[in-house]
N, C-alpha and C positions, 0 to 999 in steps of 0.2 A: 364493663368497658375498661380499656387498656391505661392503665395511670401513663401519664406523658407531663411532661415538664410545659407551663404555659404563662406567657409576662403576664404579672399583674400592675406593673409601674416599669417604665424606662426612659430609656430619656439619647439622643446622640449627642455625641461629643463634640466639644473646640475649646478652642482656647478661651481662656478667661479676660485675658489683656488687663485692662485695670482693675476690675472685680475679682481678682482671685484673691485666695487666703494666705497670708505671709506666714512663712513657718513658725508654729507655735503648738505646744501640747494644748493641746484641743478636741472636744468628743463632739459629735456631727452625729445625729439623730432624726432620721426619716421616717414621719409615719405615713401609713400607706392605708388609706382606707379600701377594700380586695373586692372588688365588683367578682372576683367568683371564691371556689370553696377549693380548697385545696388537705392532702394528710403532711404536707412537709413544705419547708421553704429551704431555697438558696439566693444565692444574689452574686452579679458579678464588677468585678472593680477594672476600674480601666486608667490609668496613667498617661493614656496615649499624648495627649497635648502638654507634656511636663517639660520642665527645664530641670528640671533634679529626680531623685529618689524621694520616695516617699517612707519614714518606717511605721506599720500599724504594731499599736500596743496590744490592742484589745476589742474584741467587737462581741455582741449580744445581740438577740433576737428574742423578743417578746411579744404575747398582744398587749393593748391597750387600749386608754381612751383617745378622743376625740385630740385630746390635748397631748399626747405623748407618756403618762403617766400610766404604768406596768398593772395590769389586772390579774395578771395570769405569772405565769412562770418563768423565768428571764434564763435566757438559757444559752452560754455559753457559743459562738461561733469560731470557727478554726477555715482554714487553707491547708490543703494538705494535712488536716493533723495538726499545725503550729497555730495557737493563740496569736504569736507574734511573727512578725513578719515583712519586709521588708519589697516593696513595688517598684522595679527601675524604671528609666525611662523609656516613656511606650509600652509599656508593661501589662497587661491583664489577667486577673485574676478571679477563680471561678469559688465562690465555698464551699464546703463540705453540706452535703443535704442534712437539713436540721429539720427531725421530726416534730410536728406544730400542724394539728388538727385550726384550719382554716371554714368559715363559715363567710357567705356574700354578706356582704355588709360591713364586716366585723373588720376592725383596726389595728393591727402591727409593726411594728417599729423597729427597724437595723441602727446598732447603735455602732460607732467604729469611734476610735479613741486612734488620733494620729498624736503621733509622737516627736515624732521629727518629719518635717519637710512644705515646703509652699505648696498648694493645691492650685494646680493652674487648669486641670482638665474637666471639664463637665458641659453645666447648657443651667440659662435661668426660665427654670419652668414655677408655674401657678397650680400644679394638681396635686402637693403633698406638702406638708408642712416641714421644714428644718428646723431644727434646735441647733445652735452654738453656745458650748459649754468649756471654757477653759479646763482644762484636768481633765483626769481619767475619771469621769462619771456613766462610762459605760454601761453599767449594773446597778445603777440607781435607779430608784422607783422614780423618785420626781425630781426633773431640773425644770429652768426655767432658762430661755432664751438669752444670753448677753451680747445687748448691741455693739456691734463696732464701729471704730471708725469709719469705717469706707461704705458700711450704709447711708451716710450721710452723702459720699458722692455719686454712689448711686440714685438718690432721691435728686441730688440736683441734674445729674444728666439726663433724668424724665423727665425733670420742670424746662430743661433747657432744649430740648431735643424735640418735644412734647408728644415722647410716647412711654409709659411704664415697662421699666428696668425690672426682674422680677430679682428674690435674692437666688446669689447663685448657688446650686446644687452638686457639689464635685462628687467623683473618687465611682457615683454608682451608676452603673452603667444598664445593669438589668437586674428586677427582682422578676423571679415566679417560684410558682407554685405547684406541688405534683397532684393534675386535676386527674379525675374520673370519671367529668362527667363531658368529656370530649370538646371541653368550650375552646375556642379561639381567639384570635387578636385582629382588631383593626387598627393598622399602622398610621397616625397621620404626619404624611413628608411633607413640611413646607418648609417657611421662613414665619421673620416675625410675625406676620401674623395671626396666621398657628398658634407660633409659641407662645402668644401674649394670653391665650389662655380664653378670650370674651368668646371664641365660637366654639373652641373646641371643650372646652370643660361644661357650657349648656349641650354640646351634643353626647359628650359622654354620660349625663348624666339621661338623657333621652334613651341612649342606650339601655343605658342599667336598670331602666324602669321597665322597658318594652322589650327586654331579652333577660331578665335577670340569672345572673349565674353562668351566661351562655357566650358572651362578648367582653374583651377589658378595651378599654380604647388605649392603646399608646402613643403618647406625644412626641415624635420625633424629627422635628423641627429645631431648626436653626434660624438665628435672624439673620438676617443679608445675604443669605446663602440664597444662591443661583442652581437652575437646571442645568447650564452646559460650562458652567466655570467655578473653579476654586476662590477663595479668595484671593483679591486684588493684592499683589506683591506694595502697589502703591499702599497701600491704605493702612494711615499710620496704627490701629489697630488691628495688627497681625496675626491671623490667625481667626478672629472671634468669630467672623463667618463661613468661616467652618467649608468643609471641603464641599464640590459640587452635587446638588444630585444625581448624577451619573454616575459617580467617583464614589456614591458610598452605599450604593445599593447590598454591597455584600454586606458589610457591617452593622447596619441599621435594620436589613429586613431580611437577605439570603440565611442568616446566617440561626433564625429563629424560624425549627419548622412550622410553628403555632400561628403564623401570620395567614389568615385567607383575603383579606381584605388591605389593602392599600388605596390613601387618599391621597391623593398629587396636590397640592396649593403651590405650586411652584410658578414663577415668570415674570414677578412685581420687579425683585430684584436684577434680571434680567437684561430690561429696558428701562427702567428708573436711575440705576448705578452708574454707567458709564458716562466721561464729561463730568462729575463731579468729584470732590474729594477722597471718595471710596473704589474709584475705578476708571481710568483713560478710556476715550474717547474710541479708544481703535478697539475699543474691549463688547463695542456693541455689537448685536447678532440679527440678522434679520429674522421675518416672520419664519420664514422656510425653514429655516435651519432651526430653528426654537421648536418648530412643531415637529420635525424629524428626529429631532432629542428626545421630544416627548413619548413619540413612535418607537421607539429605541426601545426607553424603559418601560412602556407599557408591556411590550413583546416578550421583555424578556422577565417581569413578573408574570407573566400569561404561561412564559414556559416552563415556571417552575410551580407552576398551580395554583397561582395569588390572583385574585380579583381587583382589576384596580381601577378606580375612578376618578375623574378626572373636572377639579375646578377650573374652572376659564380664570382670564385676571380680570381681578378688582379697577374700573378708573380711577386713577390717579392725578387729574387734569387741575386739581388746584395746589398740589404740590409744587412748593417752592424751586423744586428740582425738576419737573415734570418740563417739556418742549412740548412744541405741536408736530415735533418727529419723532414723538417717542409716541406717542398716544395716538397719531398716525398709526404706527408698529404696534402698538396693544391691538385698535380695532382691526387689524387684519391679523393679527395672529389669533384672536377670539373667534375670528369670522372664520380662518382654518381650523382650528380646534374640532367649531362643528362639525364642520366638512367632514371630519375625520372620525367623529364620533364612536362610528362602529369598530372602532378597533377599542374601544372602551369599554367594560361592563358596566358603568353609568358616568354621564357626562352632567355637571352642575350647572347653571351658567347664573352664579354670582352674581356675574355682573351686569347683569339687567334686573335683577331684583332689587341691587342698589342703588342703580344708575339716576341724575337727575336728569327730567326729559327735556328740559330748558338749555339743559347742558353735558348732551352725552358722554362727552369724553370725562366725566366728572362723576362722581356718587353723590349721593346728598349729604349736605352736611352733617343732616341730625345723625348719618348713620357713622361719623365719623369722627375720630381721637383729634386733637389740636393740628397735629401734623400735617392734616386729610389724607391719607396713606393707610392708617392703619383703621378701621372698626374699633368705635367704641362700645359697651358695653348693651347696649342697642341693638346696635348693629351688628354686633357677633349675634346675639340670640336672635335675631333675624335669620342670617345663618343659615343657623344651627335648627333652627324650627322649620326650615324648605326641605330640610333633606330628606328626599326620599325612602323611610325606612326599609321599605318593600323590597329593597336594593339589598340587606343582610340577610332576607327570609331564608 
C-alpha cells in the first residue's frame, strides 16, 4: 500500500491572551503517544496568532517513555536544512521528514528549544503531555517539567470560572506520520467542550481499542468558538476564541488529505454568547440561520470526500448566562438539526441522553462541570460510550 503522510496529534490555533509564554529561552517537549505505525515523522509549526517573531534554536525527535524520557535515538530535526531558524508573524513552518520506525502504541516526543520570542499561538488541549524546560535541553535524555508562574493563574481562572484551563500547547500545529497501512483521521470541530478533553479523549481511546492502527482521533477544537462568527471584537480576550467554524474549515481539515471523518460539536457558543461579556446582543443568530451554517459545512466536507457527523447542543438551562430565549433557540435548532438529518453521515443527539426530564431545557447535574455548561468527567464518558462505532466501519 501507498506510504502517505497521516496526523497523529494536532491541535487549531488561537490566540493565547493571558496564557501565553513571555519570551524566554526555553525548550517545549511534546510527547505523543501514536494510535498508528508510521517509517518517518514530521511536524508542522505555526505562528499564526503571534505579535512577534519567534527564533528556534534547536528541535529533536525521539521515541520515549510514558514520561518524556528518550529510549531510542534522539535525532536531530531541521526546516529546510536549518537546525535554526527563525518564524515571523503568521508564519508556518513544515520539517524536514525524519526517518523513525513508528509502532501503535509506542511514544515520541518533538523537542524545540525557543530562543528568542513570546509564544502566543496554539490551543490548551489534554491528549499529550508538555514539558517546560528553561535552556536548550533539546537533546537531553531526561528533564523534568518547571512550573511557572502563570500556571497558577491558570489554576485560578478554573476555580473561578468553574471549568478546567488545560496548560497551553504553542508553536505545533500538526505531527504525523508516513503510514502504509492506509489509516485515517477523525477530526473533532468543536468548542470547549471538545477541547476540555472528558469526551473526546474516552472516545479516542474507544477508538484505539476497537480500530487499532486504523484511526488517530484529532482534537481540533477551540473554546468559545462559534459555527457562524469569529471572535467577539468586544471580548476583552482577544482573539482566544479563535476564528469561526466556517472560517477555518480550510486550515483545520481541507488542508489534511488524511481526514475521512469530521465531528461538528458546534452551537453552545452560538446562543449562550451573545448579551454577555464575550459577545453583544445583536451578535445572536437565529435557529435558521445556525442550521443553514451547518448545511453549509456539511456539503462542503461531503464534496471534498469527508464524512461528517453531526452533535445536536448540549442544554444549558442552568447556566448563569443561559435566558429562556436562548434555550427557546437551542430546542428548536435541535428540533431542525433532525429534520435535517439526512444531509449527515450520522447525526448524535447528545442532548437527550443528558437531558434532565424534570427540566428539559437543562442536563443533569451529575453529568456536569460547576459551570453547568460544560460535561464533567461523567458525563463526557457518557458521551463518549453512545457513540455509534458502526458509523467508522
Amino acid at each position: 500500500m501507498e506510504n502517505k503522510w497521516v496526523q497523529v496529534w494536532g491541535q487549531a490555533h488561537s490566540a493565547f491572551s493571558y496564557f501565553y509564554y513571555p519570551s524566554c529561552p526555553k525548550t517545549y517537549r511534546l510527547v505523543i503517544k501514536s494510535a498508528l505505525s508510521g517509517k518517518s515523522i514530521r511536524f508542522e509549526l505555526s505562528n499564526e496568532c503571534a505579535k512577534n517573531e519567534v527564533y528556534i534554536g534547536a528541535m529533536s525527535v525521539a521515541k520515549c517513555d510514558e514520561n518524556g524520557s528518550f529510549i531510542g535515538e534522539c535525532k536531530t530535526a531541521t526546516v529546510d536544512s536549518k537546525k535554526a531558524f527563525c518564524l515571523s508573524i503568521g508564519q508556518s513552518a513544515t520539517s524536514d521528514e525524519i526517518p523513525m520506525d513508528i509502532e501503535v502504541g509506542e511514544y515520541f516526543c518533538i523537542s524545540i528549544f525557543v530562543e528568542k520570542g513570546a509564544l502566543r499561538s496554539g490551543n490548551l488541549l489534554d491528549n499529550a503531555l508538555l514539558l517546560t524546560v528553561k535552556g536548550d535541553v533539546s537533546h537531553e535524555k531526561n528533564i523534568e517539567n518547571q512550573r511557572r508562574k502563570r500556571d497558577t493563574v491558570r489554576e485560578v481562572a478554573s476555580s473561578l470560572l468553574k471549568m478546567y484551563f488545560h496548560k497551553p500547547i504553542p508553536l505545533i500545529q500538526s505531527v504525523q506520520v508516513l503510514n502504509s497501512t492506509g489509516a485515517k483521521t477523525i477530526v473533532v470541530y468543536g468548542d470547549s467542550i471538545s477541547q476540555q478533553g472528558y469526551w473526546t479523549n474516552a472516545f479516542a481511546e474507544r477508538i484505539y481499542k476497537d480500530f487499532p492502527g486504523k484511526y488517530s482521533v484529532i482534537n481540533k477544537s477551540i473554546m468559545g468558538t462559534r459555527l457562524l462568527r469569529d471572535f467577539s471584537t468586544r471580548f476583552f480576550c482577544k482573539g482566544l476564541f479563535g476564528k469561526s467554524g466556517l472560517n477555518r474549515i480550510q486550515r483545520d481539515i481541507l488542508n489534511y488529505p488524511d481526514v475521512e471523518y469530521v465531528i461538528i460539536a458546534l452551537g453552545t457558543n452560538d446562543f449562550l454568547q451573545p448579551a454577555t461579556i464575550q459577545a453583544p446582543k445583536t451578535e445572536r443568530c437565529s435557529a435558521e440561520d445556525f442550521v443553514e451554517g451547518m448545511i453549509t459545512l456539511t456539503d462542503t466536507l461531503k464534496k471534498n470526500g469527508i464524512k461528517p457527523i453531526v452533535f445536536n447542543i448540549l442544554n444549558f438551562g442552568e447556566s448563569v448566562d443561559s435566558r429562556p430565549e436562548k434555550e427557546a433557540l437551542v430546542t428548536k435548532t435541535n428540533q431542525l438539526l433532525f429534520e435535517n438529518r439526512t444531509h449527515f453521515h450520522g447525526f448524535y443527539d447528545q442532548a437527550s441522553l443528558c437531558v434532565n426530564p424534570e427540566k428539559p431545557t437543562c442536563s443533569k447535574k451529575e453529568y456536569l462541570g460547576g459551570d453547568n455548561v460544560h460535561p464533567n468527567k461523567k458525563g463526557g464518558k457518557l458521551v463518549a460510550d453512545n457513540i455509534p462505532l458502526d458509523w467508522f466501519n
